[in-house]
Every structure is written in structure tokens, then in C-alpha cells.
N, C-alpha and C positions, 0 to 999 in steps of 0.2 A: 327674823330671829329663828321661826323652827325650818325654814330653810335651812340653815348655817349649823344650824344642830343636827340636822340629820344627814350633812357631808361628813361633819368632821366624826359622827360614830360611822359612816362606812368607810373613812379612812383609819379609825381605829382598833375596830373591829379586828382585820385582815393582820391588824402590826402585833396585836395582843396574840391572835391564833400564830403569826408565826415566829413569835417568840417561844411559844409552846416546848420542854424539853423533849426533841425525839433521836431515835440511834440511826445511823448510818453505817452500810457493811459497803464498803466499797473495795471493787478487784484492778489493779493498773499492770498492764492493760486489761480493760474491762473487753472481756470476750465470750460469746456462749458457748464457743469449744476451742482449746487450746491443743498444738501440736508440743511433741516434746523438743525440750534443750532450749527454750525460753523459762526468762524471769519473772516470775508473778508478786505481787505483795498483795495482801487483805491486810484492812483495815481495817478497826472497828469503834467508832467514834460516837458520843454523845454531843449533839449541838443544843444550844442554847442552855446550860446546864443553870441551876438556881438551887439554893441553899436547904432544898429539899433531897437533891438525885446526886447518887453518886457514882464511882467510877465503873463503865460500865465493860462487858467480858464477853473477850473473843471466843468461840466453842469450833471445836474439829469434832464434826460427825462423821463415822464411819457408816459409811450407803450398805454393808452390808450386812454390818450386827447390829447397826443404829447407835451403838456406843458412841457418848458424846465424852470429850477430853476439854478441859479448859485449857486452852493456850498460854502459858508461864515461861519464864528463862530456867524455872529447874525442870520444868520437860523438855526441855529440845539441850540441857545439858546433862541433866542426871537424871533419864526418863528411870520411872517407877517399874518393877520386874512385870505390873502387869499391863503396861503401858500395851498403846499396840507395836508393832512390827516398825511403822513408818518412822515411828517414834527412837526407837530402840537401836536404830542402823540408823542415825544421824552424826556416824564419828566423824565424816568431814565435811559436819557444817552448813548441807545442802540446807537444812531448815533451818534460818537464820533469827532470830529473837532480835528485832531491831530497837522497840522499847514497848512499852505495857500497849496491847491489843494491837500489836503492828509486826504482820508475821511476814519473811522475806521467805520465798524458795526459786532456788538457784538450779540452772538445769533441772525442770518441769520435766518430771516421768508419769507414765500413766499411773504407775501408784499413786500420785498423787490425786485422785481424781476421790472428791469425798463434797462435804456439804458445810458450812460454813455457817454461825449464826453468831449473830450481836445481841448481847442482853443484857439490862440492867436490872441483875436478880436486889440488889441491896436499894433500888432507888424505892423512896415514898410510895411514890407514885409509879403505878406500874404502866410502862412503855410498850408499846408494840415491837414485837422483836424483829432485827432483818434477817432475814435467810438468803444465802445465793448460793447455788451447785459449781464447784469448778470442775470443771470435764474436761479433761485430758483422751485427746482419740487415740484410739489402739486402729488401725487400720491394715482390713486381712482381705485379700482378692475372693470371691465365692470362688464356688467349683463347680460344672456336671457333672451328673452321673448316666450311666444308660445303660440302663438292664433292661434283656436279659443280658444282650451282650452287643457288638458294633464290627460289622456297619448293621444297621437297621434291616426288616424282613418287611415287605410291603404285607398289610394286612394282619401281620402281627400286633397279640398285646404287646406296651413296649411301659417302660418307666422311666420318667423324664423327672430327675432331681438336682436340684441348687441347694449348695449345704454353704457356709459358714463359721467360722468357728473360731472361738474366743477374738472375739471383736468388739468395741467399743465407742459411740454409744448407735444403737441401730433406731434410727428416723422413717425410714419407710422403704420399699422393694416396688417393684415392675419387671414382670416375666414377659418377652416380647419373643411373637416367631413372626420376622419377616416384617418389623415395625407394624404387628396390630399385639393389640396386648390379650395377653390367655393366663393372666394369674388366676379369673373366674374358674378357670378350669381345671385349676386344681386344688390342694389346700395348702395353708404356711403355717409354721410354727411361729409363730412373735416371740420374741424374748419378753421376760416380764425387765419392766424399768429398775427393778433392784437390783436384778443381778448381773453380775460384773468379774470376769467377762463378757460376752453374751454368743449365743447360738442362735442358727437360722439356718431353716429349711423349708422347702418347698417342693412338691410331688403330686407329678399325675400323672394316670394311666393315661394313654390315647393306642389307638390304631392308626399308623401312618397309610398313608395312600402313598402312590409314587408321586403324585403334586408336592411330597414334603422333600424328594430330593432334591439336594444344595440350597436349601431355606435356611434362615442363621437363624439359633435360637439365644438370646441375650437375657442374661439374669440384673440385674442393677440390683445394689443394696446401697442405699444413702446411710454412712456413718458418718457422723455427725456433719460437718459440711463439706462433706469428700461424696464422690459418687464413685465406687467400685463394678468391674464389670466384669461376667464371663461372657464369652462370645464360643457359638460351638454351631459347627456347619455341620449341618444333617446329609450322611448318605444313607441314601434308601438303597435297596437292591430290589430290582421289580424287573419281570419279565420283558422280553421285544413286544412290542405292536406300533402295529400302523396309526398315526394322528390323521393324517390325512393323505391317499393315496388313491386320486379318482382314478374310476376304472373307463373314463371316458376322455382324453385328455388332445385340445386343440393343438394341432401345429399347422401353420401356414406355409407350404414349402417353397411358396413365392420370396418369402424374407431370405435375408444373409444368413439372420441367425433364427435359431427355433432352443424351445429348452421341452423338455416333461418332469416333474419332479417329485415325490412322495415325501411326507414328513414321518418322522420316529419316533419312537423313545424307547429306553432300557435300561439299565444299568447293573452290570457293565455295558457299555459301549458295544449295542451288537452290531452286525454286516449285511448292508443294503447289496444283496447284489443284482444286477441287471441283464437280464435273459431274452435272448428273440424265441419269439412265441413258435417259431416256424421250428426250429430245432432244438432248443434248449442250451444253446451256444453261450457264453460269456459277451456282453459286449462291455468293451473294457477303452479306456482314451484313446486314441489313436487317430490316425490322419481324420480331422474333421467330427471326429466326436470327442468329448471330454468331459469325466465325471467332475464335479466336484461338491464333498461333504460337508456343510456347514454344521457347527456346533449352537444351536442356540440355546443351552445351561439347560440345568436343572433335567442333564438327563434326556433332552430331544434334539434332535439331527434331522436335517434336512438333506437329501440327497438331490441332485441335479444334474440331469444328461443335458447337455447345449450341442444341440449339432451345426455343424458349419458348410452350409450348402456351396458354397463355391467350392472349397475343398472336397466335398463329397462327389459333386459333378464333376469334377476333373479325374475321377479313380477311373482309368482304362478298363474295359473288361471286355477282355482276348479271351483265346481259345488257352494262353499259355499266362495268363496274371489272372489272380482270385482279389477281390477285394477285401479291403480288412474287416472281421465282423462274416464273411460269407462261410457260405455252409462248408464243410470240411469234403463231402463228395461233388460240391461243386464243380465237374469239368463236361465242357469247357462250360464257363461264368457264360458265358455272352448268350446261352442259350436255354439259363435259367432267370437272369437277372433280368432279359428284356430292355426295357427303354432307360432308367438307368439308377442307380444303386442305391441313391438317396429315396428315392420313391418307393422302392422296393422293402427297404429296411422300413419306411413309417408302415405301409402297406402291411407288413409281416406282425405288425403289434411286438409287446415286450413282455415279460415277467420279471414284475420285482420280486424277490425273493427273501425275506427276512430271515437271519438267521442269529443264536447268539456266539456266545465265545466257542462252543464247543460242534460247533457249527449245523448244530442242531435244526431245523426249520421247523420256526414259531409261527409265521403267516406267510401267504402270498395271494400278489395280487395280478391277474391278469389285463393288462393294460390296451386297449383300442388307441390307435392316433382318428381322430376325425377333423376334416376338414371347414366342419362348420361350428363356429362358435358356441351357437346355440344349440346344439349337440351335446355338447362335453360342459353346459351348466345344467341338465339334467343325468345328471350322474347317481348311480345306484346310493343307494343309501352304505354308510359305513358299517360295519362288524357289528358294532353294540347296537345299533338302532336296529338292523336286522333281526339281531336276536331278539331284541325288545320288542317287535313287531310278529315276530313265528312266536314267541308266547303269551303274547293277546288274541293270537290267531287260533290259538290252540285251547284257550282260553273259552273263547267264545265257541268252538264246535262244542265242546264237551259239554259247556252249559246248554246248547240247542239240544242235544241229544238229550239230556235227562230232562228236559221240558216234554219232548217227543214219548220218551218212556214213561213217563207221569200222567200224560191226554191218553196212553196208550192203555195203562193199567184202569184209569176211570171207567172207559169204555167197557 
């Protein structure tokens, strides 16, 4: 028997609590952000009602003034002068009064984007009220900015900004350069959640290097379940130098083919040119040799001579024919060239020659062909490690010396 008594009160129990009177705000379609030129209707309903609670009232809050409006058929036909706005410009009908706390809006503007509540101010017993926000998204592209001004100055301060503006509702941002994210690196304004429209920016100083030419920088701003994006390719302008350009470089002249090559970078796009060491001559494509310039982004170029020994060994060299690439007082050829043109030209060495647009010369580099492999992998060290190397060197005399003058003075 207390078996049987203690199912049927937890079967009772759960039926009595959900007979309980409570409100329901319901939106169809029920959605957490609404685009415009759709239909929405709010509801606002009291279930289970009992001889206590009575009829219960739909509320239009305004998110900006907090102004709350009870929803009626004499406001959405004969709003009040101090009605709001929404209110007031309803002459055709868009806010439709379907019957008591059941509101129709036809063609969804973002105006309409306010907060919604269910309440039974007259019942006995007081209810839990419902609330729900209907948000209508306002969707605006970001922008950059770049001051001081574009293209960008290598090693300059520079100012990198994503602005925003009047946009609705803003969710969250991501500043990306190059798919690693740098919002850390700078600061954002957030919109506060009331206001409406809303604004958003985002700024930071940096110093570019030349590694940031042609890097994409991408702003994201998530409004409401839309993801907006600016996308902005960075030019740098940065001096010529060499990336890599040994001053030691193998060729086997046993092969068909042979190559030597230096790598670059600049921007603008400067001019590799290539010099026989012996005279300062141009060597330029031609029977058996041929340049060619690869572009590999963000501002570095690879240059590449390929010489073609069958073609090279075949150039006659008489008393009355010069070989292409030979010295200009070369005559007769056959009595400077020797055994024969292609061995001669590696034998003579090269200068690459760096120059920019204005054909200025920014570096060069005087090039050895050596025939043994392991020759041309101990290769001088590059520009910047040089440097870095004369002032540790210079480094360390100075500090022996004032060691020297300090034992000198005790004495």
C-alpha cells in the first residue's frame, strides 16, 4: 500500500506543477537573427490559465530608450503623438494587430529590431515574465586603412586600421596577416550591446619589414550570423639585396647542361645583371647561354644562367669570328680564347650586379665557378652575417684594449 502511494504522488506531483499558470513569448519563425523582407509574428500567451490569472500583455521595448509600449489595435491604428517612430509610420499596415497579444510584421526592417516581453501585470499571482530580442541584421563590409599613406616604407611607423560602421548586431572580429592572427597586437573598440547601430574599429602601429610584402591582411567582423570581410594585400617598398648569391659556385663542364644562379629581392622589381669578371662585359642569352628570371612572390627573384656545352663547344674561334659573350678587342679570338670558349668563359668568373629601377647599384657580387663540389659548399658567408661578424670583431678588440689600459694604469 505505501508502495502505491508513493507512485501515484510522483505521478501527481509533476501533473499538478504542470498545470501551474505560466506566459509564453513565442517568435514564428523563431530565429536568433532575422534578415530583412521576411514575415515574423510574436505571440504572447498565458497557458494553463485558472480563475485566479488573467489576460496577459504583449510589451514593445525600445533597446535604445528602454521605452516599453503595450501592444493594442489603437497603436498600430491611431498611435499616440508620443508613440515611438515605428509606431507612428505604420500607414500601410506593415505592423499588423492580428488579435489581442498577437502581433503580425510584414516585410521585417531592421527598424524593427527591439525586445519583446509577455506579462501578466493584472494576474493574482505573479508570473515570470518572458523576454526575447528580435534582431533584424543591418550588414556593412569593414574597411582598411593605412596611414601614413601606400604603398608602405620598409621600416617605417605605419597604421593599420579596420573601421565599421553603422552595422547590426556585432558577435565578434579576427585580424589575420597571412592566416596567423594579430588582433593581440593591436586594440578594438567593441560596440556596447545597446547601441544601435553599432561601430567597430580596430588599430595598430607595426614596422613592416620587407617579409610583409604581398602578405594579405583580412579583417572579419561576425554580424550577427553573417561573417563580413576586408582582404588588403600589403606592398612594401624595400631596397635590392641579395637572398642568396654564393661567391663560390660548382659547375661541371663535363654535363650537357650547367646552371649558377643568385636569389633577390626588392620592390620595385630590381635588375640582376650578369658581368664576365675578365672585362665587365654584359653576358646576355645567346647561342648556348640563357638567362632566365624567376618570380618567386612577395618581392624575391631568382636569377638563372644555364649554359649549354654542346652549343658552346661548337662556336668556331678563327682569326675572322669572336664568340658571343667575347671581349670586344678580342682579335684574332683563337689566340686569346685558347682551347675553347666554354672553359674560358667558367674560367673568367662572373659579376652579378644588383641594381634598382633607376639603375643605381645597390650590391654585387663577384662569382668563382669551381670545379669541385666541395669547394663551392664552403662559401663566404653572406652581407648581414659579415657584418654581424666585423662588429663582434670590433667588439671584442675594444674591449681587450680597455682591459690592457686598465692592467696598464694599476701598474
Amino acid at each position: 500500500m505505501f508502495s502505491v502511494s508513493i507512485i501515484f504522488l510522483t505521478i501527481l506531483i509533476p501533473s499538478i506543477q504542470s498545470s501551474k499558470p505560466t506566459l509564453k513569448l513565442t517568435f514564428t519563425p523563431d530565429e536568433k537573427y532575422y534578415t530583412e523582407g521576411h514575415v515574423v509574428e510574436v505571440l504572447c500567451e498565458l497557458l494553463n490559465p485558472n480563475d485566479h490569472t488573467e489576460s496577459p500583455q504583449l510589451w514593445h521595448i525600445d533597446i535604445k530608450s528602454g521605452k516599453r509600449t503595450p501592444i493594442s489595435r489603437t497603436l498600430l491604428n491611431a498611435p499616440p503623438d508620443d508613440s515611438l517612430d515605428i509606431f507612428k509610420q505604420n500607414k500601410n499596415k506593415r505592423l499588423e494587430y492580428v488579435k489581442k497579444n498577437h502581433l503580425r510584421i510584414r516585410q521585417i526592417l531592421f527598424e524593427d529590431t527591439s525586445r519583446y516581453e509577455c506579462t501578466c501585470p493584472d494576474c493574482e499571482e505573479q508570473l515570470e515574465k518572458k523576454t526575447k530580442d528580435l534582431t533584424v541584421m543591418k550588414l556593412v563590409d569593414p574597411k582598411w586603412h593605412i596611414d601614413p599613406g601606400w604603398p608602405i616604407q620598409e621600416n617605417a611607423k605605419t597604421t593599420l586600421k579596420c573601421t565599421a560602421d553603422d552595422f547590426y548586431p556585432y558577435v565578434s572580429h579576427q585580424i589575420l596577416r597571412n592566416h596567423h592572427k594579430i588582433e593581440g597586437d593591436g586594440k578594438a573598440v567593441i560596440p556596447n550591446s545597446n547601441t544601435i547601430p553599432q561601430k567597430f574599429s580596430w588599430e595598430a602601429t607595426v614596422t613592416p619589414t620587407h617579409e610583409w610584402h604581398n602578405t594579405t591582411l583580412k579583417c572579419t567582423i561576425i554580424q550577427g550570423n553573417h561573417e563580413k570581410h576586408a582582404i588588403k594585400i600589403l606592398e612594401v617598398i624595400f631596397t635590392p639585396r641579395f637572398i642568396k648569391c654564393d661567391e663560390k659556385q660548382h659547375v661541371n663542364s663535363t654535363k650537357d647542361k650547367a646552371i649558377i644562379e643568385c636569389s633577390y629581392a626588392g620592390n620595385p622589381q630590381p635588375k640582376l645583371l650578369w658581368l664576365r669578371q675578365t672585362d665587365e662585359k654584359p653576358v646576355t642569352s645567346d647561342a648556348g647561354v640563357s638567362i632566365e628570371v624567376k618570380d618567386e612572390h612577395h618581392g624575391k627573384y631568382k636569377s638563372i644562367v644555364t649554359f649549354d656545352r654542346d652549343k658552346l663547344l661548337t662556336i668556331p674561334l678563327t682569326t675572322t669570328t669572336k664568340a658571343p659573350n667575347a671581349p670586344a678587342d678580342t682579335t684574332p679570338a683563337t689566340k686569346i680564347l685558347g682551347d675553347n670558349y666554354y672553359q674560358i668563359l667558367l674560367n673568367g668568373g662572373f659579376i652579378a650586379r644588383l641594381t634598382n629601377n633607376n639603375n643605381e647599384v645597390k650590391e654585387s657580387r663577384k662569382i668563382s665557378i669551381v670545379s669541385d663540389a666541395n669547394q663551392a659548399r664552403t662559401n663566404p658567408l653572406d652581407g648581414s652575417s659579415r657584418a654581424t661578424i666585423q662588429k663582434f670583431s670590433t667588439s671584442i678588440i675594444l674591449f681587450s684594449f680597455l682591459i690592457i689600459l686598465y692592467m696598464v694604469q694599476r701598474h
